[in-house]
C-alpha distance (Angstrom), angle and dihedral (degrees) to the residues before:
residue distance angle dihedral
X1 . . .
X2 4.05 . .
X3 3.73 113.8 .
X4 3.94 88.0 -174.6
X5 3.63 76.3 63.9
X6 3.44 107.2 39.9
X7 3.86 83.3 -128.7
X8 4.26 121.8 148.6
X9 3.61 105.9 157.1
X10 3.53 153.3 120.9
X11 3.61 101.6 -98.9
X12 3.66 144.1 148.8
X13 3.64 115.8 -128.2
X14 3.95 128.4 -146.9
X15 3.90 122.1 -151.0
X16 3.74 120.8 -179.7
X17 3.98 138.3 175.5
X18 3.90 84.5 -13.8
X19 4.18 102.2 -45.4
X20 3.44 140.9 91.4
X21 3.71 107.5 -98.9
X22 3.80 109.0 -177.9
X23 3.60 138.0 -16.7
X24 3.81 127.3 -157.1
X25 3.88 125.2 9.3
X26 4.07 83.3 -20.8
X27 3.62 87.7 64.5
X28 4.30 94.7 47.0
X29 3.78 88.9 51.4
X30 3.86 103.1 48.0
X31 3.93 94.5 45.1
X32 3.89 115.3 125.2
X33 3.71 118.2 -126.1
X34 3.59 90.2 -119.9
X35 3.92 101.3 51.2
X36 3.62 123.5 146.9
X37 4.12 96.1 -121.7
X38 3.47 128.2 -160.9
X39 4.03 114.7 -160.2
X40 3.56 104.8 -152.3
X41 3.86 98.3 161.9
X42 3.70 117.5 170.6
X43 4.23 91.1 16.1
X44 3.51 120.8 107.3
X45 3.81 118.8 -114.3
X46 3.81 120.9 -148.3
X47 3.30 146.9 161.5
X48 4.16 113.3 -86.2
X49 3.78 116.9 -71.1
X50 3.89 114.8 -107.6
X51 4.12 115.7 -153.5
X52 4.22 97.5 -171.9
X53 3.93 81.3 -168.9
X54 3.71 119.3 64.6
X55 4.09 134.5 148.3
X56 3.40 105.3 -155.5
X57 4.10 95.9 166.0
X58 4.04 88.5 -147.9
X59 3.13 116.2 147.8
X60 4.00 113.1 45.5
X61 4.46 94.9 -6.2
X62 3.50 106.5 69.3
X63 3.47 97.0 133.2
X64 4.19 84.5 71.0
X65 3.95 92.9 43.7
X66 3.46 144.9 -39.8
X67 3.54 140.8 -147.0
X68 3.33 92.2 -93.5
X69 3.55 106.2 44.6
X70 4.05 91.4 37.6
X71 4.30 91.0 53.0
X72 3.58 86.6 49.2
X73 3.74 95.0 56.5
X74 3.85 87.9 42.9
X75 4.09 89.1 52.8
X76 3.99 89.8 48.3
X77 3.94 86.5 48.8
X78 3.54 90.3 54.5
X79 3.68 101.3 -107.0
X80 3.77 128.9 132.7
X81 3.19 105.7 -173.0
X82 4.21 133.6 31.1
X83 3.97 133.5 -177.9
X84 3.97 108.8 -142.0
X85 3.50 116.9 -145.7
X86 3.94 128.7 -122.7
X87 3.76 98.1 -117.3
X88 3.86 92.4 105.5
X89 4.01 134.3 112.2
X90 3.23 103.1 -74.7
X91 3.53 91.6 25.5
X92 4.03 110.5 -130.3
X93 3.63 98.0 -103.2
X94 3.98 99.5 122.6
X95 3.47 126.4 56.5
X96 3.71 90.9 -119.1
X97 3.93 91.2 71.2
X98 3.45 95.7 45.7
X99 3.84 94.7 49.2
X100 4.13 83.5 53.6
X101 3.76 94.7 45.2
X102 3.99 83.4 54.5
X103 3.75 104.7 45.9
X104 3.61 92.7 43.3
X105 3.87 87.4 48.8
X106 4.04 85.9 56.1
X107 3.77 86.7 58.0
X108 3.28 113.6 36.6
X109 4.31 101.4 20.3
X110 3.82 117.1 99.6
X111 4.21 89.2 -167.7
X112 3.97 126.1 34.6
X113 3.45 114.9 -80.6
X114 3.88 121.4 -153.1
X115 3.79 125.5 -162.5
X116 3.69 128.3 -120.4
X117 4.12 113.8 -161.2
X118 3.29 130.5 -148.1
X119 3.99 126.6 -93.2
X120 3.87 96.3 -157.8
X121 3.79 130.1 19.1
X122 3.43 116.4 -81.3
X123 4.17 80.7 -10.9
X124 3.44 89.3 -85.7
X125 3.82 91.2 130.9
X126 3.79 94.2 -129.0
X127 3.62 103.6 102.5
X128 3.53 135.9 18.5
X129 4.01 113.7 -106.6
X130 4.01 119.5 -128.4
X131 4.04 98.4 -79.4
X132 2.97 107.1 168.6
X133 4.23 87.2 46.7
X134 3.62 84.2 54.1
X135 3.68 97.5 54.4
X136 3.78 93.2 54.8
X137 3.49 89.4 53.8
X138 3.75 91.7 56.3
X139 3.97 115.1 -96.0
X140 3.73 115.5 145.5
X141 3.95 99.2 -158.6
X142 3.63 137.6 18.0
X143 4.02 125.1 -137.3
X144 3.59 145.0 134.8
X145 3.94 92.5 -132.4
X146 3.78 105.7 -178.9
X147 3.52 91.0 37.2
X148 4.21 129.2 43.7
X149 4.12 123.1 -140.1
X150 3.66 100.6 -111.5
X151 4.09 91.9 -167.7
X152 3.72 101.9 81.6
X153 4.24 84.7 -165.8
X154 4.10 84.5 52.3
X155 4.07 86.0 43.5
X156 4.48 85.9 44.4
X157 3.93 91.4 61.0
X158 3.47 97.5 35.0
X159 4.00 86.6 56.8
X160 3.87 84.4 46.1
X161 3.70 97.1 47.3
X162 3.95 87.2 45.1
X163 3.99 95.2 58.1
X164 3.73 94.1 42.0
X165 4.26 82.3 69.6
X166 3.45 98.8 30.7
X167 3.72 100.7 -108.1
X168 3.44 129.0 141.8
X169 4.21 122.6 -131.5
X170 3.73 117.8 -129.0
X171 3.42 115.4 -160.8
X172 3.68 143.6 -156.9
X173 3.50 109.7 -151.1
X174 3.43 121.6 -149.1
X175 3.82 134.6 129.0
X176 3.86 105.6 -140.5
X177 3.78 92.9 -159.6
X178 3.56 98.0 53.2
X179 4.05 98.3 39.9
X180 4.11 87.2 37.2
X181 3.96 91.7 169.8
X182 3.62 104.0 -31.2
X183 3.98 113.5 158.9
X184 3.45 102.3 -166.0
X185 4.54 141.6 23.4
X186 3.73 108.4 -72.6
X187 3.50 112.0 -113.9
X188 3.74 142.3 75.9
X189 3.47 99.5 -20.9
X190 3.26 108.0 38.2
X191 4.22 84.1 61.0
X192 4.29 85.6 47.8
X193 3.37 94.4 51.6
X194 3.95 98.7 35.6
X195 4.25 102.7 -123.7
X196 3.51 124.0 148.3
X197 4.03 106.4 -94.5
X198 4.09 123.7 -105.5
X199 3.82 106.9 -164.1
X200 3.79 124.7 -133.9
X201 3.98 82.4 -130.0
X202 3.89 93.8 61.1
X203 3.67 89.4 80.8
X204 3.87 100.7 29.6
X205 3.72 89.3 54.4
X206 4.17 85.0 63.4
X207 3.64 99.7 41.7
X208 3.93 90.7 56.1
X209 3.69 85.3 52.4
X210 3.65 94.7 50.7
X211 3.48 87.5 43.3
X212 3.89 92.0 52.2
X213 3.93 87.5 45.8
X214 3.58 99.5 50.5
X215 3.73 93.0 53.8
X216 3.60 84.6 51.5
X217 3.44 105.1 52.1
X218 3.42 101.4 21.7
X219 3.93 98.8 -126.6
X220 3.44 127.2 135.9
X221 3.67 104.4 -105.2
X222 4.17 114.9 -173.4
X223 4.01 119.6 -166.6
X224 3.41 111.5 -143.5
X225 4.10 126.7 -132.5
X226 4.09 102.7 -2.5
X227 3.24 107.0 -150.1
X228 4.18 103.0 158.2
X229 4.12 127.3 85.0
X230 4.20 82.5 -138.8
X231 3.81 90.3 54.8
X232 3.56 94.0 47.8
X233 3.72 88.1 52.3
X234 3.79 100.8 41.0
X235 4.32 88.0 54.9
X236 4.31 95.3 45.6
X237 4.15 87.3 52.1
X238 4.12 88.9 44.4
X239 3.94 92.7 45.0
X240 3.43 92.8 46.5
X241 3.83 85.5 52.9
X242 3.71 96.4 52.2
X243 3.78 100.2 -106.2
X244 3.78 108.0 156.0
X245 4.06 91.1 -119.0
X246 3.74 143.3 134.7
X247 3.75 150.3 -173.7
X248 3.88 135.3 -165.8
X249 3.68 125.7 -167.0
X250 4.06 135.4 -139.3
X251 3.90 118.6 -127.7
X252 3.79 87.9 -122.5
X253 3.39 102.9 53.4
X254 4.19 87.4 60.3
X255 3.54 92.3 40.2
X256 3.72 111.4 42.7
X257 4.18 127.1 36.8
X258 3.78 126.2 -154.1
X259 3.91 83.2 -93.0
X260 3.57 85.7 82.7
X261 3.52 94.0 68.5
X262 4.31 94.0 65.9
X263 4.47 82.8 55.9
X264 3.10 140.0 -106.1
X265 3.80 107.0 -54.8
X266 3.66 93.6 47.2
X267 3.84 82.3 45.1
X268 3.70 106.4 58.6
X269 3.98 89.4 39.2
X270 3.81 90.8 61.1
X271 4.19 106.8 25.0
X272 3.83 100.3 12.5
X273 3.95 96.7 117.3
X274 3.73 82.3 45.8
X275 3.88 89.5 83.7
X276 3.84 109.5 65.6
X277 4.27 91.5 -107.3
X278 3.72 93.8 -58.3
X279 4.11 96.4 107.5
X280 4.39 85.7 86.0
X281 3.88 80.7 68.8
X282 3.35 107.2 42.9
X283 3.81 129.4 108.8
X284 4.06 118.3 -108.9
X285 4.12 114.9 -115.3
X286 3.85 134.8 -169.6
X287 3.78 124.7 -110.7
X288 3.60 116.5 -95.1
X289 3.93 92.3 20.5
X290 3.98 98.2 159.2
X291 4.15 96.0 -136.3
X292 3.51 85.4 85.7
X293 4.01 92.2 55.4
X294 3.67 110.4 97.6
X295 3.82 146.4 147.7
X296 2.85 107.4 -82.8
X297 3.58 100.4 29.5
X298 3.60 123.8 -117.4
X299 3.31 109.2 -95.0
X300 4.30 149.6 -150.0
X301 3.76 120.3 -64.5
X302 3.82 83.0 -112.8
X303 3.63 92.6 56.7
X304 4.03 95.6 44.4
X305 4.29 86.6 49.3
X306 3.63 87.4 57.7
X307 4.05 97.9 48.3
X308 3.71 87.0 49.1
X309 4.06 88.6 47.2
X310 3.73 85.4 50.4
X311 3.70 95.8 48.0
X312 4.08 89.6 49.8
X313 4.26 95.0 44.8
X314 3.65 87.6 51.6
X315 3.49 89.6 -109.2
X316 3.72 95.2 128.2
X317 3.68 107.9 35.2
X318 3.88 103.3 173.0
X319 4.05 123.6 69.4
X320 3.91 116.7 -172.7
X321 3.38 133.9 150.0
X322 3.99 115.0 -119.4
X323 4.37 83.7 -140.9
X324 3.65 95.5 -164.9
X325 3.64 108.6 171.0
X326 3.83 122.7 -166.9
X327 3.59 134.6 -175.2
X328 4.17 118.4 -92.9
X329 3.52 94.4 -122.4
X330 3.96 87.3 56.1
X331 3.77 87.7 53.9
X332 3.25 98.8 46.3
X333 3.48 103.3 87.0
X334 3.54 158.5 74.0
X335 4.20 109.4 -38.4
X336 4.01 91.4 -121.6
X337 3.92 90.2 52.8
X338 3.79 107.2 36.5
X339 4.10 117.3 97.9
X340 3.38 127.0 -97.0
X341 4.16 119.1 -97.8
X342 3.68 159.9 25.1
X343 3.86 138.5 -113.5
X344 3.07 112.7 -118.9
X345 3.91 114.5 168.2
X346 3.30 103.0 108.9
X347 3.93 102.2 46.4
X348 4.08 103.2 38.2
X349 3.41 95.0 91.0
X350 3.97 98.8 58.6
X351 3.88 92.3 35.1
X352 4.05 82.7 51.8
X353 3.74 92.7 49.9
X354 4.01 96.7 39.6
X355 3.98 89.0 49.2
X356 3.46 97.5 38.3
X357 4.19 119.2 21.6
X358 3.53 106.3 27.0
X359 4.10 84.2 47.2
X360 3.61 84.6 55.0
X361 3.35 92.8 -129.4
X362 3.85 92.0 120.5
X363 3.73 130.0 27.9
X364 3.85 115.7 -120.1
X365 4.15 84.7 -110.4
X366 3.81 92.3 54.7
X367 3.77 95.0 43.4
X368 3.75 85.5 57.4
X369 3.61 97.5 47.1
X370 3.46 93.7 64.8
X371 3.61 95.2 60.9
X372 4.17 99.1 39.6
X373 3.44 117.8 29.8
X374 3.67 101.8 15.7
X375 3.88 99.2 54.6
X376 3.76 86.9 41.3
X377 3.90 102.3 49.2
X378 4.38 84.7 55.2
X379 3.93 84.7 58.5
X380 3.40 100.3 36.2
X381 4.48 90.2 -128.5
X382 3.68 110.8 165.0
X383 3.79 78.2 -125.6
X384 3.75 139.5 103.6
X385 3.75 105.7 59.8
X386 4.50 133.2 73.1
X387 3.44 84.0 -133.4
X388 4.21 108.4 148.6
X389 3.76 117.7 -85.8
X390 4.19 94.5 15.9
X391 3.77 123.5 118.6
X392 3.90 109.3 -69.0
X393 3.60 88.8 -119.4
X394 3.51 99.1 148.8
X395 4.31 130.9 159.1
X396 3.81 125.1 -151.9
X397 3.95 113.8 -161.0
X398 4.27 133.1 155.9
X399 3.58 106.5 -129.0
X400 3.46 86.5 -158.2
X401 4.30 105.2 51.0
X402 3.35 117.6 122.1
X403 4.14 115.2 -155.0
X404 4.12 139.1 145.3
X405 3.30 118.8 -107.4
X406 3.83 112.9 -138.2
X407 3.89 139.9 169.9
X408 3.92 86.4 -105.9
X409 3.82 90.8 60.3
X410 3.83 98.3 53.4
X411 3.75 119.9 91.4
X412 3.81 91.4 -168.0
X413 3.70 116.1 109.4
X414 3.56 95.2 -129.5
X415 3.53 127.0 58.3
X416 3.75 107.4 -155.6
X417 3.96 103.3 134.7
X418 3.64 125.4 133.5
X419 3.89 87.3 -156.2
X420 3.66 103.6 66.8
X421 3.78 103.9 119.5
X422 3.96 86.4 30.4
X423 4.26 108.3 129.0
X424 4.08 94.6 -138.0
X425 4.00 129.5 -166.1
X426 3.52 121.8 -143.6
X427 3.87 130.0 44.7
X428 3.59 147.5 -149.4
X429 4.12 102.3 -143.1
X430 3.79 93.7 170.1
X431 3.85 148.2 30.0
X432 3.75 126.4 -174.6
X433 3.56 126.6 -172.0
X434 3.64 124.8 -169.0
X435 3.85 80.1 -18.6
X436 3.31 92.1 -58.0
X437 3.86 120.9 121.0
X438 3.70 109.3 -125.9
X439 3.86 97.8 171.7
X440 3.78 137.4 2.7
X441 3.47 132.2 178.4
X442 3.92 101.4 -152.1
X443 4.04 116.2 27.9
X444 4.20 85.8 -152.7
X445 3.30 80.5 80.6
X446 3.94 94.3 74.7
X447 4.12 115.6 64.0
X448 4.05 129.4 175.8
């Protein structure tokens, strides 16, 4: 299956000394006696999963995750290839740290890693970091992720600066001074349980001026993990308009509402039908448990309707997973005080196709899209298709796999998942990078 391509077929598919050789009947008739095969009958075949939106915490936060530990949870996820954000200690706003994020990558990395540069020094948002230094030393996007350039005429030349070398701006958007230091989506529960508020309009008021920006400048500006009806609406009128914009989506933001937050009894009486019939399955949770705190928040049911809407108009065309891992001890505390986020690597891709393909709201080709060739057309990687003579950076997974996912089954370092417990269907069962096999899940999979 290779949307680039247009391709969904039975096919046989030939990889050799790192590339894809031939695909289809091409592929059957040029393959040596003496190939290493791989029977993967009834599986689908696809080009190598893209996440755009990865925390690695390399350099300066390696007691979160590493580069090791986070690529390995990307190649058990089924993805090949990640882009780390710049949110680290130093922050990656010199070419020097992003030249030691990618040789230590080559070491230690089991999947490509690409580079995401700063916008601001040290993200601060008070001065614009070195771009174009940073694109010579190899980052394919700029943004602050973690943090959101409050001066729109900062924001103006970084778009400028950005289209000048061909880079596009990811953004996080949120408005400090209307989410001041909410915790959790303002609405019902957030006055039930007692957190401080985080409006809806927080993160609209940022995509309009993104959207207002891009049509400006012209640069292709990309806001990160939509999580608001408003935004949703603000980028299908400016798409259909021409605007050189984007949005991706998380996996928890169209799976879970802020409902969540109260537990799981309060959870399944208000959103339970929300879930496509898997809530019977699920594990139970305590109120307040601080898994379900991210940024953005989760949000209403009317909110999470609209992100899937989005995702099945075409509206949204980029899924990732915003894997932000953080220490136990971190999580383990008080709702107000715990850090933002999840990881999320290793159970996107079945949330993705519970949520979205068995729902029917996406065919299996259009879930896939939106993590090959969408992600890697907005960064221009040579990436994201089978097409002949490309990296052999291919993913195996069964759409239709059914497994638990458990603490003991994670190879990230950190363990801050509010799906452990959760019965999941669909499955990547093999990652290949450059041709080589980084991670299976069954070794029958490999014959002489």
């Amino acid at each position: 299956m290779d949307p680039a391509n247009r391709l969904d077929a039975k096919a046989d598919l030939l990889i050799s000394e790192g590339k894809i050789a031939a695909v289809g009947a091409d592929a059957t008739s040029r393959m040596p006696r003496d190939t290493e095969k791989m029977d993967v009958s009834g599986l689908v075949v696809c080009p190598g999963l893209i996440d755009l939106h990865v925390h690695l915490r390399e350099p300066g936060q390696t007691a979160k995750e590493t580069i090791a530990t986070g690529t390995a949870a990307a190649a058990q996820g089924g993805f090949t290839s990640v882009v780390c954000m710049p949110n680290t200690s130093p922050a990656v706003d010199t070419a020097g740290t992003v030249a030691l994020i990618r040789e230590r990558a080559a070491r230690q990395g089991v999947v490509n890693v690409f580079v995401a540069g700063a916008i601001s020094k040290n993200i601060a948002g008070e001065e614009l970091a070195s771009i174009g230094s940073l694109k010579r030393a190899g980052v394919v996007a700029i943004t602050d992720d973690g943090h959101c350039v409050q001066n729109h005429e900062l924001m103006r030349r970084a778009c400028e600066y950005a289209k000048m070398f061909n880079l596009p701006v990811m953004d996080h958007c949120q408005d400090y001074s209307l989410v001041t230091d909410g915790v959790m989506h303002e609405g019902y529960w957030s006055t039930a349980l007692g957190l401080r508020a985080w409006p809806s309009a927080g993160e609209e008021m940022i995509v309009a001026r993104n959207i207002l920006l891009a049509q400006l400048t012209g640069a292709r500006v990309h806001c990160q993990h939509l999580s608001a009806a408003g935004s949703v609406a603000l980028l299908r009128e400016a798409k259909k308009r021409g605007v050189p914009i984007s949005g991706e989506a998380c996996a928890h933001h169209f799976t879970l509402t802020d409902a969540a937050v109260a537990g799981s009894a309060r959870f399944w009486a208000n959103d339970g039908k929300t879930l496509a019939g898997y809530q019977d399955e699920l594990p139970e949770w305590p109120a307040y448990d601080t898994n379900f705190k991210m940024n953005p928040p989760l949000r209403s049911a009317g909110d999470r309707e609209a992100i899937l809407e989005g995702l099945a108009d075409g509206t949204i065309e980029i899924l990732g997973s915003d894997h932000a891992p953080h220490c136990d001890f971190e999580k383990q505390v008080e709702f107000d005080y715990a850090p933002f986020g999840i990881i999320g690597l290793e159970t996107e891709l079945a949330l993705s196709l519970m949520q979205l393909y068995h729902t029917k709201r996406l065919s299996l080709p259009e879930l896939v899209a939106k993590y090959t060739v969408a992600p890697a057309h907005l960064l221009n990687l040579p990436k994201g298709t089978l097409s002949v003579g490309v990296d052999a950076d291919v993913t195996v997974f069964n759409p239709e796999a059914e497994w638990l996912f458990t603490p003991e089954k994670s190879a990230s370092k950190s363990k801050n998942s509010p799906f452990f417990g959760w019965n999941l269907k669909g499955k990547a069962v093999a990652t290949l990078v450059g041709g080589k096999k980084v991670w299976t899940e069954n070794s029958e999979l490999v014959t002489a």
